[in-house]
C-alpha positions as CSV (number, residue, x, y, z in Angstrom):
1,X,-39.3,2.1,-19.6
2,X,-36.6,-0.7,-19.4
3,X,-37.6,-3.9,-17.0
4,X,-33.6,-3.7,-15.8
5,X,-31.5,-0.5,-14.7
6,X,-27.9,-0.9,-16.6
7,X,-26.6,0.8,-14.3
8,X,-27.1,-1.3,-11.8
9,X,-24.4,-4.4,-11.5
10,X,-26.0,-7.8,-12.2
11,X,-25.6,-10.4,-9.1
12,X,-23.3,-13.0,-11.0
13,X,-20.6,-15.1,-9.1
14,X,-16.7,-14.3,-10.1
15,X,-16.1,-17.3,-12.0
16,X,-19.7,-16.9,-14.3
17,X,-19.0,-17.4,-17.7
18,X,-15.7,-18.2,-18.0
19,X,-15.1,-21.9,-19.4
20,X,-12.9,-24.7,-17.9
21,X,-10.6,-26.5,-20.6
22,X,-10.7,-30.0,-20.4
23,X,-7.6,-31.8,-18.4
24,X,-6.1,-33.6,-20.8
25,X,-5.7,-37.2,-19.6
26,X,-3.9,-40.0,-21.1
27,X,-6.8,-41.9,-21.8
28,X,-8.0,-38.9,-24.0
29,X,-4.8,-38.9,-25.7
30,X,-4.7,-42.7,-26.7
31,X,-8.3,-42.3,-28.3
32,X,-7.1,-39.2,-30.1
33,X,-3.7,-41.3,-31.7
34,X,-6.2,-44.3,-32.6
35,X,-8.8,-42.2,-34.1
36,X,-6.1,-40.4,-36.3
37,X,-4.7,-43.7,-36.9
38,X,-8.3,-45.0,-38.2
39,X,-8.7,-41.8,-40.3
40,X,-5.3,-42.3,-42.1
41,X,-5.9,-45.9,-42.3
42,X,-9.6,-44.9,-44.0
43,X,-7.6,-42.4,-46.5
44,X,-5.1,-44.5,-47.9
45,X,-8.3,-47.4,-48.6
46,X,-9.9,-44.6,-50.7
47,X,-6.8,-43.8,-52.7
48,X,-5.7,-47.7,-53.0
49,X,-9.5,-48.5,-54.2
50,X,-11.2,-45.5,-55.2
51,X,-14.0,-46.3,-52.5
52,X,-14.4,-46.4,-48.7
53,X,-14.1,-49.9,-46.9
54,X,-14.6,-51.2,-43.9
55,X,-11.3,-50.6,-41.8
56,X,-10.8,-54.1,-39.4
């Protein structure tokens, strides 16, 4: 014996489940072009002196 009947439709509002994507808003993409801008920045450190340093 099963505690719920498949059969019978669950009581779930339309929208339940589905995700929202985030609005994409300027201020989200000018911390995405200065974090990529710090990664890159970090890279060329390593390759110049074989370890990480501080990026100023």
């Amino acid at each position: 014996m099963s505690l719920w009947n498949p059969r019978k439709p669950l009581n779930q509002p339309p929208a339940f489940g589905r995700v929202r994507a985030p609005d994409a808003t300027p201020a989200y993409d000018r911390a995405k072009v200065i974090h990529q801008a710090a990664q890159f920045e970090r890279i060329t450190q390593t390759r110049k002196y074989g370890i990480r340093h501080e990026v100023k």
